[in-house]
C-alpha positions in Angstrom: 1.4 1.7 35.3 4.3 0.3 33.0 3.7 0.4 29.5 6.2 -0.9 26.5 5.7 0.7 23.4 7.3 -1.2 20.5 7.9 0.3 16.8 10.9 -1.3 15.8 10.8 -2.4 12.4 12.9 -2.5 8.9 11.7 0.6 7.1 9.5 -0.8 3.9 11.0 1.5 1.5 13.4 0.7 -1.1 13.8 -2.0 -4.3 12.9 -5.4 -3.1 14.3 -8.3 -3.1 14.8 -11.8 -0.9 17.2 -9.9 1.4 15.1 -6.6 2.0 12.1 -8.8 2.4 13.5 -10.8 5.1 14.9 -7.9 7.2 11.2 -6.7 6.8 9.7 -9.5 8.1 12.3 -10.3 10.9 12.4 -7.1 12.1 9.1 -6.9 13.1 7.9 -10.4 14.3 11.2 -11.9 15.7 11.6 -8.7 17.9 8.1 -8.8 19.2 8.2 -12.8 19.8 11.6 -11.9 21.8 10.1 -9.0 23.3 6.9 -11.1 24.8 9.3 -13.8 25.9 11.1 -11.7 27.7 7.8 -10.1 29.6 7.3 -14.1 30.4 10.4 -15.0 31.6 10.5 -11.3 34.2 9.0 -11.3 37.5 7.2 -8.0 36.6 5.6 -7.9 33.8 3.5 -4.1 31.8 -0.1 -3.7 32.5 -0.1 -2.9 28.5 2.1 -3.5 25.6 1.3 -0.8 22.3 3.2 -2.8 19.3 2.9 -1.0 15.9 1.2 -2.4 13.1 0.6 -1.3 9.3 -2.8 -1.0 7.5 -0.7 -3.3 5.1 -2.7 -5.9 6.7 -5.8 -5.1 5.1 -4.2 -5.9 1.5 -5.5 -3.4 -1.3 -9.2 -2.8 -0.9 -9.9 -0.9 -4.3 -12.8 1.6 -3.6 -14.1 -0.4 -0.4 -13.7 1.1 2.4 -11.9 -0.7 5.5 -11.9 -0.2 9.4 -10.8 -2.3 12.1 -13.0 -5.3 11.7 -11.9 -5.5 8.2 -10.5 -9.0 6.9 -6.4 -9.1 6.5 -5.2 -9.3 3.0 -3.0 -11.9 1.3 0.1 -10.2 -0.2 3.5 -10.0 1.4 2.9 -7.0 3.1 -0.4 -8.3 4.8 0.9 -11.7 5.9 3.8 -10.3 7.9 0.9 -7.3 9.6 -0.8 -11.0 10.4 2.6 -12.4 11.8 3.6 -9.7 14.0 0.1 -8.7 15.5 0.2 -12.4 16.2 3.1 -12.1 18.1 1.9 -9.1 20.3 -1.1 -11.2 21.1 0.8 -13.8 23.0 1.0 -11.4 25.6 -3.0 -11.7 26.2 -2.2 -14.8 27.9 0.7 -12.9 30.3 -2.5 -10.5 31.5 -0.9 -7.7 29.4 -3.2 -5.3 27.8 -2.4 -5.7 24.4 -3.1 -2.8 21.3 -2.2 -3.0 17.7 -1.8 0.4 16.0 -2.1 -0.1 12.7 -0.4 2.9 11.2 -1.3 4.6 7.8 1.0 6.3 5.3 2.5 9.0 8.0 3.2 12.5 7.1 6.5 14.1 9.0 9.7 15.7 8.1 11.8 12.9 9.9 10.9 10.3 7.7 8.2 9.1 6.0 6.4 9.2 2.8 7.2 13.1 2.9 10.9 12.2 2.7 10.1 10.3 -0.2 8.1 12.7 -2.5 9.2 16.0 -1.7 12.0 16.3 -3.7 11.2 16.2 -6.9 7.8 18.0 -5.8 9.9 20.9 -4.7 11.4 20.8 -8.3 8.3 21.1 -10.2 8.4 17.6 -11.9 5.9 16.2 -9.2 3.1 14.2 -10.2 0.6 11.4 -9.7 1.8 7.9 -9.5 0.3 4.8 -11.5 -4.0 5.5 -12.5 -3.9 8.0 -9.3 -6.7 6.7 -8.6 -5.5 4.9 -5.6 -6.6 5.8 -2.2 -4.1 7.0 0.0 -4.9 6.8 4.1 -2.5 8.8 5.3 -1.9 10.4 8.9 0.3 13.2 10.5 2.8 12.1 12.7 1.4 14.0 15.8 -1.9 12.5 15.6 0.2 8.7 15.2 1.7 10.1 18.6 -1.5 11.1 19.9 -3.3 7.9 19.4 -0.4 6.1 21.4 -1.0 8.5 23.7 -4.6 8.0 23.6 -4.7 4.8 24.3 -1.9 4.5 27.4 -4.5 6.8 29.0 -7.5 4.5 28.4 -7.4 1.5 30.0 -10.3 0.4 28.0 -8.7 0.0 24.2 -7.7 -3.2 23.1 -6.7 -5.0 19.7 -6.3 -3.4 16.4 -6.5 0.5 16.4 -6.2 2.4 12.5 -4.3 4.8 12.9 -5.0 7.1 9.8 -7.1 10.4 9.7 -10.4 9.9 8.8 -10.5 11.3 5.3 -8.1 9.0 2.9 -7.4 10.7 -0.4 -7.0 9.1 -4.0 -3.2 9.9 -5.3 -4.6 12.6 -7.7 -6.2 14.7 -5.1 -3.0 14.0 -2.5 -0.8 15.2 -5.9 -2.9 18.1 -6.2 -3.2 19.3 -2.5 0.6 19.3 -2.2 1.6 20.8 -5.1 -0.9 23.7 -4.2 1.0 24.0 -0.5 4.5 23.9 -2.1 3.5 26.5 -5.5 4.7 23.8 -7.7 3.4 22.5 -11.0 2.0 19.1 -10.6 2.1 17.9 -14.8 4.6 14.6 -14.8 2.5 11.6 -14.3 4.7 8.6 -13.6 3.5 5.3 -15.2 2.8 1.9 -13.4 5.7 0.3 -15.5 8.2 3.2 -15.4 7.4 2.8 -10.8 8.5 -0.9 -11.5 11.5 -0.2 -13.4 12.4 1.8 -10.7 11.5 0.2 -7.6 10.8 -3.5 -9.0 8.0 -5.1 -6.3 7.9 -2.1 -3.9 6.2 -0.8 -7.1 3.1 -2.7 -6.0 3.0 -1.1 -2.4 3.3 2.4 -3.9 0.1 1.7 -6.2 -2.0 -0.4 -3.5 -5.3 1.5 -3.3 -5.6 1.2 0.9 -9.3 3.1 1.7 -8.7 3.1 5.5 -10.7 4.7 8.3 -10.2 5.3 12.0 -14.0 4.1 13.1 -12.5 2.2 16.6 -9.9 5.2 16.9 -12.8 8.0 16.6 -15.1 5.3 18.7 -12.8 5.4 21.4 -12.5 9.3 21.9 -9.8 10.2 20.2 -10.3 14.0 18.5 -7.6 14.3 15.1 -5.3 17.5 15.2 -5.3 17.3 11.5 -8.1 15.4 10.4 -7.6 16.9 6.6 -4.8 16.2 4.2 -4.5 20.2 3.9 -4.4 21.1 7.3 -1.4 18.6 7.9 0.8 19.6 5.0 1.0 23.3 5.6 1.3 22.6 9.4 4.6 20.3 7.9 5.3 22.8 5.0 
């Protein structure tokens, strides 16, 4: 069986502006429409084509909770998930097996929102960000791995799949788990308007409460290595 897995995107972090938010859009949907026209135009084609996604799509969902079947959102972020998933679906109509991961906030020392917070965690002058009440859906990078995984091996998966563990944390408790598995003092709150002094619009994405749960992922079979936000961050730490 062939299979195409496509992640390529421009990395979301990062001040915004007209330029960042372009390369954010193009990258994803202008690489998967190329990437579907390309299975059209070849004489053999994938049985099934994985393209990454973002639980951006859902938009911020306050204390609801979302899952698979949830609406998409309107903000920037959830009109170019739309876009791109939109793209991948073309391939339907090539009789390619087509799956939308929708991946969470992913935990990992390569990248991610690790690379992002450690560093001043590891200094002692970590701390929650905007109310902190926000819900965080997070997911360790083996499990994002294992869902791909999951579903190359199951012939039976198709459209959106969260991938995201199933117990999303607000900010406070995600503050207070990893300063516990680093020994550091968690006691400098940054402020909604001191995030957008520093990061301007991306501000908004850091503060989106996103309340999402893997109900088709679990459905399907798949077992989480790390279903808790602990159990991930010393495995990483």
């Amino acid at each position: 069986m062939a299979s195409v897995i496509h992640l390529a995107g421009e990395t979301i972090a990062g001040r915004w502006n007209a330029e960042k938010k372009q390369r954010i859009r193009d990258s994803r949907i202008l690489s998967t429409r190329n990437l579907v026209e390309s299975f059209a135009a070849a004489d053999t084609k994938p049985d099934v084509l994985v393209c990454a996604s973002a639980i951006g799509y859902y938009g911020d969902s306050g204390d609801e909770r979302f899952t698979e079947v949830s609406p998409a959102g309107t903000d920037f972020l959830a009109e170019v998930c739309q876009e791109w998933e939109s793209e991948a679906q073309k391939a339907i109509a090539l009789g390619i097996r087509v799956v939308m991961v929708r991946i969470g906030l992913v935990l990992g020392l390569g990248g991610g929102l690790l690379t992002q917070v450690l560093p001043p965690f590891k200094m002692g002058v970590g701390g929650i960000l905007g109310s902190g009440r926000q819900w965080m859906s997070w997911v360790h990078v083996d499990d994002v791995v294992g869902i791909v995984l999951h579903v190359l091996e199951n012939s039976e998966i198709r459209g959106p799949l969260n991938a995201t563990a199933p117990t999303p944390v607000r900010n406070t408790e995600f503050t207070k788990t990893l300063g516990a598995v680093l020994r550091r003092p968690t006691l400098l709150p940054v402020p909604t308007f001191g995030l957008k002094l520093m990061m301007g619009e991306f501000a908004d994405f850091v503060v989106l409460s996103q309340n999402v749960v893997p109900e088709k992922t679990e459905v399907s079979g798949y077992e989480f290595r790390y279903p808790t936000l602990e159990s991930a961050l010393r495995n990483l730490l």
